[in-house]
MDAnalysis code that builds the backbone (N, CA, C; Angstrom):
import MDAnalysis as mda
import numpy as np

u = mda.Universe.empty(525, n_residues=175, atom_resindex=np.repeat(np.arange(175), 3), trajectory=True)
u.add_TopologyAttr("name", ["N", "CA", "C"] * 175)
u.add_TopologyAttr("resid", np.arange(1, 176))
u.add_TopologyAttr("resname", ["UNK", "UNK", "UNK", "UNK", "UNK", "UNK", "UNK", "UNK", "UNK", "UNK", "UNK", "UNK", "UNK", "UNK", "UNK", "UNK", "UNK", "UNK", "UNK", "UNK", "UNK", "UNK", "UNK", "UNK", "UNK", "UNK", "UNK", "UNK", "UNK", "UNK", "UNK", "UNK", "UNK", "UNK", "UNK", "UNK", "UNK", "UNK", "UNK", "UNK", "UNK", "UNK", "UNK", "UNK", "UNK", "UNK", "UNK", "UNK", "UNK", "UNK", "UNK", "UNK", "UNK", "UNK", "UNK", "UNK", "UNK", "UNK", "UNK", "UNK", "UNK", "UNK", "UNK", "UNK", "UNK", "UNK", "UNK", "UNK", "UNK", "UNK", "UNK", "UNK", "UNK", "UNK", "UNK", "UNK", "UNK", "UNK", "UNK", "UNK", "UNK", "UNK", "UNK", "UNK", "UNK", "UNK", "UNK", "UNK", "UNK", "UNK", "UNK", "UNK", "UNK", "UNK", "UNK", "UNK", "UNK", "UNK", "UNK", "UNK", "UNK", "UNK", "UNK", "UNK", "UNK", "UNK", "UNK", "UNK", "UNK", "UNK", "UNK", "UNK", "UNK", "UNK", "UNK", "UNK", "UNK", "UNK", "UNK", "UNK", "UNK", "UNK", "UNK", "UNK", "UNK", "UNK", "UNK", "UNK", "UNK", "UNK", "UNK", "UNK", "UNK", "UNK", "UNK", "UNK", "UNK", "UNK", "UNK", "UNK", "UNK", "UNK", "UNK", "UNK", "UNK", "UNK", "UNK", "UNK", "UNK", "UNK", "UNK", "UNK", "UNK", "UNK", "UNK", "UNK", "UNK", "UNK", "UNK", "UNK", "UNK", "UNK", "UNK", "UNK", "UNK", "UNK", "UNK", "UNK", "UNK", "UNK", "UNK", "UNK", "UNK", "UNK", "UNK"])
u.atoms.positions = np.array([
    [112.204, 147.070, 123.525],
    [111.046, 146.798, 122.680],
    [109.962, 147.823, 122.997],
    [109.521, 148.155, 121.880],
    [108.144, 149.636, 122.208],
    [107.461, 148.909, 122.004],
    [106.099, 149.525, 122.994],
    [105.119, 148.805, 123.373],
    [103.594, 149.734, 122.317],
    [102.807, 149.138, 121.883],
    [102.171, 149.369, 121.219],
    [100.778, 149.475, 121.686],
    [100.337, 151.265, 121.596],
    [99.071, 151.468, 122.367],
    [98.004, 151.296, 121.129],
    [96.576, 151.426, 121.583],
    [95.441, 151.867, 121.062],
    [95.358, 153.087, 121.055],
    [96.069, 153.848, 119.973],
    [96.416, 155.122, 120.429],
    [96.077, 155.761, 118.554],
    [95.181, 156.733, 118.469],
    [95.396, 157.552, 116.976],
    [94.475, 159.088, 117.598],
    [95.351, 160.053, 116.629],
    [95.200, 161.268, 116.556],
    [94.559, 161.918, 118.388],
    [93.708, 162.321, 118.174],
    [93.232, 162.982, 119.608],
    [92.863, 161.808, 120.638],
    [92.802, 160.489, 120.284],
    [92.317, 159.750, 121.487],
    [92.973, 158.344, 121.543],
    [92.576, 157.520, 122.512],
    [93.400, 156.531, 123.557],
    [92.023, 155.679, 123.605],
    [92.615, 153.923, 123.464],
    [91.616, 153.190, 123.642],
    [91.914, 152.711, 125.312],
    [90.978, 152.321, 126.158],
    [91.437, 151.418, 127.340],
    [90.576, 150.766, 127.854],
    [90.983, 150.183, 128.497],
    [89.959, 148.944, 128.895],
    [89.200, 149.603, 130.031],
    [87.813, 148.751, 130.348],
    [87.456, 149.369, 131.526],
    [87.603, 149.203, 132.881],
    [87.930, 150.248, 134.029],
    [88.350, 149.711, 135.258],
    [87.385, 150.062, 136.348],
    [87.540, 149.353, 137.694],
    [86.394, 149.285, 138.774],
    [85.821, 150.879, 138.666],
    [87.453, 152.058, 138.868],
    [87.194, 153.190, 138.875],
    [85.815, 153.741, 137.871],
    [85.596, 153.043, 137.386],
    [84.524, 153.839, 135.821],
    [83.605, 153.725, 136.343],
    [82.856, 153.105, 137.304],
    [82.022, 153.242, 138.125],
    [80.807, 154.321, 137.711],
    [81.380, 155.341, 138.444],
    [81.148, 156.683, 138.424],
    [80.198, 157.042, 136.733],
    [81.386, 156.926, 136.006],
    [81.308, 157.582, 134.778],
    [79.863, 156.848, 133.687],
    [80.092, 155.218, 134.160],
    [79.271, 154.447, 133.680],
    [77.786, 154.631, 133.988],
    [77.611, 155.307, 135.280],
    [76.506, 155.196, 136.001],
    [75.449, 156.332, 135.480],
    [76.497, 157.332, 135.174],
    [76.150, 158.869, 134.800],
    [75.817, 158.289, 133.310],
    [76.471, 157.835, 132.269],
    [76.299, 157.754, 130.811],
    [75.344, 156.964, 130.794],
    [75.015, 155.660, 131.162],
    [74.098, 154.290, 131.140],
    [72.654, 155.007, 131.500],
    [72.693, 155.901, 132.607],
    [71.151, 156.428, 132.686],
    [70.862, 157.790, 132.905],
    [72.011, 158.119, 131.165],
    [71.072, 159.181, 130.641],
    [70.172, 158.950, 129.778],
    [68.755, 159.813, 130.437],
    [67.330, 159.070, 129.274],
    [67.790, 159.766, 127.922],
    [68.229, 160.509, 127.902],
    [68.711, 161.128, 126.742],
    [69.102, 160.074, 125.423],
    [69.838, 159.493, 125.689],
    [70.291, 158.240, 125.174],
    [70.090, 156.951, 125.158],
    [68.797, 156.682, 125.561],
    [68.370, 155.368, 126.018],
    [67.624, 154.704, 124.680],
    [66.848, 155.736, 123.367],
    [67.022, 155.158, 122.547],
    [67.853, 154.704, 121.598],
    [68.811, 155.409, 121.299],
    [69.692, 154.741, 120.929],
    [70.026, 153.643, 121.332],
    [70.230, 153.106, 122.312],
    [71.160, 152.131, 123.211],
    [70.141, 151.104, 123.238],
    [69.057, 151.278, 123.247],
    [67.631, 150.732, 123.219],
    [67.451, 149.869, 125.097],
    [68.097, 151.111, 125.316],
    [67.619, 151.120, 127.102],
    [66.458, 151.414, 127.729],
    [65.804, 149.881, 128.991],
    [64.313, 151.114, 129.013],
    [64.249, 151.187, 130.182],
    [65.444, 150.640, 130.907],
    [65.118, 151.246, 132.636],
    [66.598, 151.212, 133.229],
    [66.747, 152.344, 134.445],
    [68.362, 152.348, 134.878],
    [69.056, 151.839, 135.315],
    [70.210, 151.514, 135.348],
    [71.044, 150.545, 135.718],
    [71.548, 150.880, 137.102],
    [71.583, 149.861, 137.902],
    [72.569, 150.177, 139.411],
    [73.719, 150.138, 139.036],
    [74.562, 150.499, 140.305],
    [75.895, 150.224, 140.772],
    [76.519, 149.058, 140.504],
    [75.416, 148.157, 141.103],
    [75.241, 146.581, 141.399],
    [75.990, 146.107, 140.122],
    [74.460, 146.348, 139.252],
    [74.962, 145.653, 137.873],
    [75.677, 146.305, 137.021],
    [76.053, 147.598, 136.843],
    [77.306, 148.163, 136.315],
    [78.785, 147.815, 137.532],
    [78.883, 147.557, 138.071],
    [80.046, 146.847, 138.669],
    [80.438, 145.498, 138.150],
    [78.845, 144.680, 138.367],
    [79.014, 142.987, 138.001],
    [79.737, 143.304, 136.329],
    [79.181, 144.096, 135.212],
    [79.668, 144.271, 133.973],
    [81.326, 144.905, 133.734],
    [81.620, 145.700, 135.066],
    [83.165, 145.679, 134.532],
    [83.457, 144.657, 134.996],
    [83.118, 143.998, 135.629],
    [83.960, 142.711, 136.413],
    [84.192, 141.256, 135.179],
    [82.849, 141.515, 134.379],
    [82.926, 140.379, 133.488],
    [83.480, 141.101, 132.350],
    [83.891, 142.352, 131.945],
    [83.877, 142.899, 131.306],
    [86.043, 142.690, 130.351],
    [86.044, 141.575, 131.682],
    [87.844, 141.298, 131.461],
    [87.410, 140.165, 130.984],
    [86.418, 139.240, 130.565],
    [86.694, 138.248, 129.558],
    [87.072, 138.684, 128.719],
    [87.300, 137.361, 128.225],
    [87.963, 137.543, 126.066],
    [87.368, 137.807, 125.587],
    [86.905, 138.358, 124.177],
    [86.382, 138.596, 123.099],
    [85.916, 137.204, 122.850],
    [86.559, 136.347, 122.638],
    [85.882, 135.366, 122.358],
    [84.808, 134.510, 123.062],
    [84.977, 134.789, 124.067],
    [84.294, 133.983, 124.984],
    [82.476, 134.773, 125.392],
    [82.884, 136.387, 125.344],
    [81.767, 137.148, 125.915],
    [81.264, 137.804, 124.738],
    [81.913, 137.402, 123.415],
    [81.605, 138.195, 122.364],
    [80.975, 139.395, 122.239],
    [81.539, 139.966, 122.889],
    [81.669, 141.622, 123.012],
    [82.903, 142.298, 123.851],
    [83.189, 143.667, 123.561],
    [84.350, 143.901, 124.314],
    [83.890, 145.984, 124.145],
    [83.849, 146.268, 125.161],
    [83.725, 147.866, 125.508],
    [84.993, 148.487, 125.641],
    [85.274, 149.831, 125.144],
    [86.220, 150.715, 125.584],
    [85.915, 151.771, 125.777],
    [87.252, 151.992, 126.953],
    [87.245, 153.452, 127.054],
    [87.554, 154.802, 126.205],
    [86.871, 155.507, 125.492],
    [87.439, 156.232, 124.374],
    [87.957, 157.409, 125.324],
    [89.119, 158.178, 125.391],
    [89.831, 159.107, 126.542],
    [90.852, 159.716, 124.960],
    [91.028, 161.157, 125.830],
    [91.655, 162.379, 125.318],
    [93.020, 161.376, 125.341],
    [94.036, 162.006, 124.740],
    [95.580, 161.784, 124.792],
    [96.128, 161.944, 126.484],
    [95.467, 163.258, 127.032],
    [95.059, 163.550, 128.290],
    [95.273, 162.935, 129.392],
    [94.253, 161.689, 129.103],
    [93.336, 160.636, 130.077],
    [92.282, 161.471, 130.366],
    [91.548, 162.101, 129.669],
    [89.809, 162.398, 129.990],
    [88.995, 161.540, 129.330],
    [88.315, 160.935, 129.927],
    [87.448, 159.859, 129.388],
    [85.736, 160.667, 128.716],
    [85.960, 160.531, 127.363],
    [85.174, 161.344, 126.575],
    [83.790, 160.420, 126.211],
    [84.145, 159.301, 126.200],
    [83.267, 157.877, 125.544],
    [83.261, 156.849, 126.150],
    [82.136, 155.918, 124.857],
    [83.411, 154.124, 124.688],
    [82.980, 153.913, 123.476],
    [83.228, 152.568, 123.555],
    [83.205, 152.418, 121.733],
    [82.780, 150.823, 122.214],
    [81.866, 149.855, 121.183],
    [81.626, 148.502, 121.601],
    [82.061, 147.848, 120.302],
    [82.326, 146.803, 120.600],
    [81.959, 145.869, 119.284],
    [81.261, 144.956, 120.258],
    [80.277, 144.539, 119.665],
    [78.959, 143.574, 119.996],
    [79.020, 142.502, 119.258],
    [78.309, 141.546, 119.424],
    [77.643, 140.036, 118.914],
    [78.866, 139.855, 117.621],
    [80.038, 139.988, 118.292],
    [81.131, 138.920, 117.842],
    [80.563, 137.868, 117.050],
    [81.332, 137.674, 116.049],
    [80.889, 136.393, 115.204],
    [82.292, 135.594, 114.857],
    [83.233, 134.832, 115.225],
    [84.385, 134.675, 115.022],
    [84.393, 133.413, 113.904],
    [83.475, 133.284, 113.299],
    [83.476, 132.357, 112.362],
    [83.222, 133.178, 110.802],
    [82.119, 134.141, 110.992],
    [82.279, 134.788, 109.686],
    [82.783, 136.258, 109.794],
    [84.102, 136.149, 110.652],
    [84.632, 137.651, 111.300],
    [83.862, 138.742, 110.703],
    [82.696, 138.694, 111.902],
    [82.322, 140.235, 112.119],
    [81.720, 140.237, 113.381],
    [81.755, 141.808, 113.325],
    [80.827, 141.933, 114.672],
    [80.108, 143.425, 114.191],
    [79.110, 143.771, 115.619],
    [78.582, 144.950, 115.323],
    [79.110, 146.395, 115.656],
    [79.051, 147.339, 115.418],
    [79.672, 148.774, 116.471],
    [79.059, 149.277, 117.230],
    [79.474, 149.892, 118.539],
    [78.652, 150.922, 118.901],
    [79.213, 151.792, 119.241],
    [79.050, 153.490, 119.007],
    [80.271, 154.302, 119.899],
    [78.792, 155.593, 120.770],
    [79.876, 156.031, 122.182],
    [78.978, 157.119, 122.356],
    [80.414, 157.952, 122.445],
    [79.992, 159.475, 122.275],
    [80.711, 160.795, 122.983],
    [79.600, 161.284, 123.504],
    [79.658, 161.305, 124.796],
    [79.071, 161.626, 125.989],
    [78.228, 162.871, 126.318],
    [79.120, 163.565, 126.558],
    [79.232, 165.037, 126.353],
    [78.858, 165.990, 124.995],
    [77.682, 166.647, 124.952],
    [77.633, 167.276, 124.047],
    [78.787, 168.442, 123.060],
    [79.556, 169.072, 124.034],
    [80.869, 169.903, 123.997],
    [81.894, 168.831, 123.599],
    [81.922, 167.816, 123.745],
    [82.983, 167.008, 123.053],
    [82.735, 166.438, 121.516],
    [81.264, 166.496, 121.400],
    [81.216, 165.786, 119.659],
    [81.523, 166.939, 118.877],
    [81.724, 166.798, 117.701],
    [81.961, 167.393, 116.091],
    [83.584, 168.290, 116.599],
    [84.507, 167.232, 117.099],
    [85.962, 167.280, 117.807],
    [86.866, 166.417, 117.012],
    [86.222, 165.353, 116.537],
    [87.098, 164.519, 115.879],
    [87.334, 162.980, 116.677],
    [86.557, 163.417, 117.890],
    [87.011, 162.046, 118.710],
    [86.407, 160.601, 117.975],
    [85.099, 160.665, 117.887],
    [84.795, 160.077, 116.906],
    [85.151, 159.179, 115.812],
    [85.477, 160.263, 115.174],
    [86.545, 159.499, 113.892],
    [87.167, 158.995, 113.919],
    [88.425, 159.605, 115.011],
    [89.730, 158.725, 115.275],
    [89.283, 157.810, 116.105],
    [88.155, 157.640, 116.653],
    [87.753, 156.462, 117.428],
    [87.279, 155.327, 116.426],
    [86.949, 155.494, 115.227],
    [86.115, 154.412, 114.462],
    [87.355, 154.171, 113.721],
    [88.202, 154.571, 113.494],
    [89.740, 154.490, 112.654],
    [90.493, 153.940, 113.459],
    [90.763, 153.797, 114.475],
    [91.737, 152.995, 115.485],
    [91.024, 151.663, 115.616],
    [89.446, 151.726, 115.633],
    [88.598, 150.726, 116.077],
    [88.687, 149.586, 114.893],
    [89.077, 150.518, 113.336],
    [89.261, 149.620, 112.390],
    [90.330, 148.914, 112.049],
    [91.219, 149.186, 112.476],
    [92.772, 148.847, 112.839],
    [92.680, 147.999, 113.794],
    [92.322, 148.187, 115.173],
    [92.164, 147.015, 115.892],
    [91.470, 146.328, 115.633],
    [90.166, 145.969, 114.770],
    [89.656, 144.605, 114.401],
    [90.035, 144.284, 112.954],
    [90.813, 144.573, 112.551],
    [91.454, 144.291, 111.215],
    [92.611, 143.650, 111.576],
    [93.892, 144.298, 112.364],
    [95.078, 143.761, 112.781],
    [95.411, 142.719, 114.083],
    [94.530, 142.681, 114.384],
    [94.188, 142.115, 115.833],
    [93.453, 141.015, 116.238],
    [92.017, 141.357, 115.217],
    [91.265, 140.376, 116.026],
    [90.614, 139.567, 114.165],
    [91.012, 139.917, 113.065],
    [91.336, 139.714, 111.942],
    [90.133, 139.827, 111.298],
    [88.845, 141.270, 111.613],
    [87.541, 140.766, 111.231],
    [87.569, 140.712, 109.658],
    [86.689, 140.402, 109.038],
    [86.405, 140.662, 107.610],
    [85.121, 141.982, 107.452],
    [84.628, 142.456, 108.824],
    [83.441, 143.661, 108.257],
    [83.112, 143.619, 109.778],
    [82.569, 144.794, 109.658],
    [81.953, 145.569, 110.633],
    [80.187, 145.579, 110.585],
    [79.784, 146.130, 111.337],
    [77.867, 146.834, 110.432],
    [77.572, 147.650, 112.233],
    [77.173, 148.271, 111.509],
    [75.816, 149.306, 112.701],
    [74.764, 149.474, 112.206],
    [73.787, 149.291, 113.507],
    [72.642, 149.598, 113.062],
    [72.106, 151.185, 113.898],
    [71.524, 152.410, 112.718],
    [71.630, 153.415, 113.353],
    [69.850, 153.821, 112.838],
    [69.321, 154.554, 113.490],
    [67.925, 154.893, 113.656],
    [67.500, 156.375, 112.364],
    [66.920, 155.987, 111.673],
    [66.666, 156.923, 110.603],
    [67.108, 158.578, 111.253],
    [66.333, 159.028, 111.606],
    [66.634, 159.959, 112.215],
    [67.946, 160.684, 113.007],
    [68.588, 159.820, 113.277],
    [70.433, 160.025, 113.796],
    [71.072, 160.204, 113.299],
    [70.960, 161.530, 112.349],
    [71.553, 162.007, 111.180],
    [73.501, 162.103, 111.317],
    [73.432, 162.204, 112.930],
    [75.086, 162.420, 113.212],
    [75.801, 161.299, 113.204],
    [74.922, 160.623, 113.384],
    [75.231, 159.191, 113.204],
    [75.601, 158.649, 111.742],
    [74.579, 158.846, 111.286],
    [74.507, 158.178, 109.719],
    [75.652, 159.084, 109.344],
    [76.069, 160.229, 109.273],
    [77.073, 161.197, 108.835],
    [78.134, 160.634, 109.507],
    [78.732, 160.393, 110.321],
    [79.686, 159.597, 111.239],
    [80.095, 158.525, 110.283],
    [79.288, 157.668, 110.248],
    [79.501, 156.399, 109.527],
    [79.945, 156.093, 108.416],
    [79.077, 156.767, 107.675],
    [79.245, 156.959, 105.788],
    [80.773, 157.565, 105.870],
    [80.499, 158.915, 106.398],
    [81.927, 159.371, 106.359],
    [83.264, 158.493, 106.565],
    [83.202, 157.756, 107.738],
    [84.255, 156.545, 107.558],
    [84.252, 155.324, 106.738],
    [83.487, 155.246, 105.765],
    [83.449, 154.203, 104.859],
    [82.524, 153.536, 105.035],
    [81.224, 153.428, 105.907],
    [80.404, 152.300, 105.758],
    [79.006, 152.923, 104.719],
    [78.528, 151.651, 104.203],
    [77.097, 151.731, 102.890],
    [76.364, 151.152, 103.877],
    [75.006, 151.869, 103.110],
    [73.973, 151.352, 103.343],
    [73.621, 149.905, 102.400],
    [73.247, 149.258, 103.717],
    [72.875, 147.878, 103.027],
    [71.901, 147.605, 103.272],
    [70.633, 147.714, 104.251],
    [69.170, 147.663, 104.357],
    [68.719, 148.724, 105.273],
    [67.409, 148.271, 104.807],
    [66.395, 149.430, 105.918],
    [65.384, 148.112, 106.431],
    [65.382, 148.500, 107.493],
    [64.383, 147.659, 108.672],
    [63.110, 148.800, 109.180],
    [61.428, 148.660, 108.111],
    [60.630, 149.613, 108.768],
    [60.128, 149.306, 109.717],
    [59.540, 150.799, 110.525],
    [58.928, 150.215, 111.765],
    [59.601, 148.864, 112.875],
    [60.984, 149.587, 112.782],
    [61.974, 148.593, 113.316],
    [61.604, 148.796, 115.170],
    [61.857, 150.231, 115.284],
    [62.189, 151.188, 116.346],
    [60.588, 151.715, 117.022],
    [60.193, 151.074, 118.017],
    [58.922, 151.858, 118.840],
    [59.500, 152.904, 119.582],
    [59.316, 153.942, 119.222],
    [59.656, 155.206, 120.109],
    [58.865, 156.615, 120.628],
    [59.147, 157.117, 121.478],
    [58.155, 158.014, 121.613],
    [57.215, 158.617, 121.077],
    [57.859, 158.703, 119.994],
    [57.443, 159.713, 119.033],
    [56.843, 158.752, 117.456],
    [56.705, 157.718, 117.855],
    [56.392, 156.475, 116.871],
    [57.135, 156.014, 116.313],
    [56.827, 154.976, 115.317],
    [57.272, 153.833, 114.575],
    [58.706, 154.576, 114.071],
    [59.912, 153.942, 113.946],
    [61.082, 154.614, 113.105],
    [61.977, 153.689, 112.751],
    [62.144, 153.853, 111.314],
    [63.166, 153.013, 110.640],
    [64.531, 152.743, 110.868],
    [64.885, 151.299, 111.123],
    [66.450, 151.475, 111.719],
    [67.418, 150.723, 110.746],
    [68.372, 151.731, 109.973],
    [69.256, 151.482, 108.855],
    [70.473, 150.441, 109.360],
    [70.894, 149.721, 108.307],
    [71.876, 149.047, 108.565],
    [73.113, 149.549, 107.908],
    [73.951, 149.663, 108.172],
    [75.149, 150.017, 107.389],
    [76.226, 148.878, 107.635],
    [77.354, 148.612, 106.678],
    [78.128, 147.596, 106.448],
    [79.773, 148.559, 106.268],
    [80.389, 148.114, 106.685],
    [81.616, 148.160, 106.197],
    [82.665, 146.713, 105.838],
    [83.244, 146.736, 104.578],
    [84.394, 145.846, 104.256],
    [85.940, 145.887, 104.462],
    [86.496, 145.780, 105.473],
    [87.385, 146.210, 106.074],
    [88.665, 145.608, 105.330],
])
């Protein structure tokens, strides 16, 4: 019997292990990325350890579930989230990072939101997806659309950010 990975085009889904440590610690507090993520102070060891540890509940139970997005390789390039699970009106939310500046506009991405739609379509049986992405995150909004999701609202003056007030779009997909 063949065993069936999280596996399309350039990348590999996996779960997360103690080892990520490292990797988590480096991505979680880069300020670089903290609006997006809507992070406002850094994370320890401590509590990035306690999170892979809980991080082996079910989907159902922790309604959320993180992955590792990794090369065919095993180079760990990302992750990818689905958030605030809803298992009654199957959906949940997305989140993906590529880390590394030298790794985006690669394709990882894509094949990461395309495997991601397959696994909550075949798997976990959603009926839709949605992200919410920040006016300005043009790679983002291009990311998205490009894989099939619409715009379905705008939230103004959603986002307090450095640089002031900024609108944060919703996008939908029907899977």
């Amino acid at each position: 019997m063949s065993q069936q990975k999280l596996e399309l085009g350039k990348i590999r889904f996996r779960a997360l292990e103690p080892e990520d440590i490292e990797l988590l610690f480096e991505w979680e507090n880069n300020t670089e990325i903290w609006e997006v993520s809507n992070t406002f102070e850094p994370f320890s060891k401590y509590i990035l350890a306690k999170y892979i540890k809980e991080s082996q509940r079910d989907i159902y139970e922790a309604k959320e579930v993180r992955m590792i997005i990794e090369t065919i390789d095993g180079r760990a390039v990302g992750a990818i989230d689905l958030f605030d699970f809803d298992p009654f009106h199957f959906r949940a939310g997305v989140g993906i990072l590529i880390h590394n500046e030298k790794d985006r506009k690669l394709g990882y991405a894509t094949d990461s939101l395309q495997l991601l739609f397959n696994y909550a379509f075949n798997h976990l049986r959603l009926h839709q997806l949605y992200a919410n992405i920040s006016e300005d995150n043009l790679a983002s909004i291009q990311l998205f659309t490009n894989n099939g999701f619409e715009l379905c609202g705008t939230k103004k003056d959603w986002r307090n950010t450095l640089d002031g007030w900024k609108a944060e779009l919703m996008f939908q997909k029907i899977l």
